[in-house]
Structures are given as C-alpha cells and as structure tokens.
N, C-alpha and C positions, 0 to 999 in steps of 0.2 A: 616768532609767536608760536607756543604750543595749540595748537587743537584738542580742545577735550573732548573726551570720551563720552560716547555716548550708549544709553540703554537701549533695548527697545523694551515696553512695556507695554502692558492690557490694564487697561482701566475698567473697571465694572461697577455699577451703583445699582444694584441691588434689591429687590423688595417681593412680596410674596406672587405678585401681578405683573411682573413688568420688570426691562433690565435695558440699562443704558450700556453700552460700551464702547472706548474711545482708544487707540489704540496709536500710542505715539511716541516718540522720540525724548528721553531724557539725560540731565546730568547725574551725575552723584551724589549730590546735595540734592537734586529735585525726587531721585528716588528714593534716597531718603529720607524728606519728609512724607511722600507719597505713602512709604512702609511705616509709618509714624501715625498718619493721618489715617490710614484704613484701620488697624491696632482701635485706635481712641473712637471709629466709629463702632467698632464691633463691643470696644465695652460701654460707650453711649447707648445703644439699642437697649428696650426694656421690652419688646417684645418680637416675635420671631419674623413679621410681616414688616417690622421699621427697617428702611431701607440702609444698606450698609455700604460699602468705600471697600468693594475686594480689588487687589493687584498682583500680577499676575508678570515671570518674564519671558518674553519671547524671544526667540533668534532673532537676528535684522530678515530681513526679506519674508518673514511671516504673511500670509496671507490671511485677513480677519474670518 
C-alpha cells in the first residue's frame, strides 16, 4: 500500500475584528479544493470586513 503525501497547511478565516486559524495536515485533492474554496471566498466577499478562507503552506514541523 502507497502512503500518500501529505501538506502542511494554515488555514485562516478572516474578517476585519477577528481571525480563526487552524493549522493541519492535508492531501492533494484536500489542498486543492482548500486553494479552490479560499479563491471563491475571496470573490464571494462584497465588502472588505466579510470574512474570507485565506491558505497558506507551511513546512511539516512549523510551529503556529
């Protein structure tokens, strides 16, 4: 069995008061829809305080 490949990635949701970030282990397919999903939040946004879907890649052993 292959072992796939994994990212490290930074999650961040975004908004003009306030910032979540979540900071984890993904595939291939999962980073990209993640680079899919931030894209479509950034052109969803109608004003500059609506919170958005940025990502971000890390090395593995990143400390947050």
């Amino acid at each position: 069995m292959t072992e796939e490949l994994k990212f490290a990635v930074r999650i961040a949701i975004e908004g003009c008061d306030d910032r979540t970030v979540i900071d984890l282990e993904v595939s291939a397919s999962e980073r990209d829809f993640l680079e899919r999903l931030s894209g479509l939040s950034k052109e969803a946004s109608t004003y500059i305080c609506q919170p958005t879907l940025g990502l971000a890649h890390r090395q593995a052993g990143d400390v947050a």
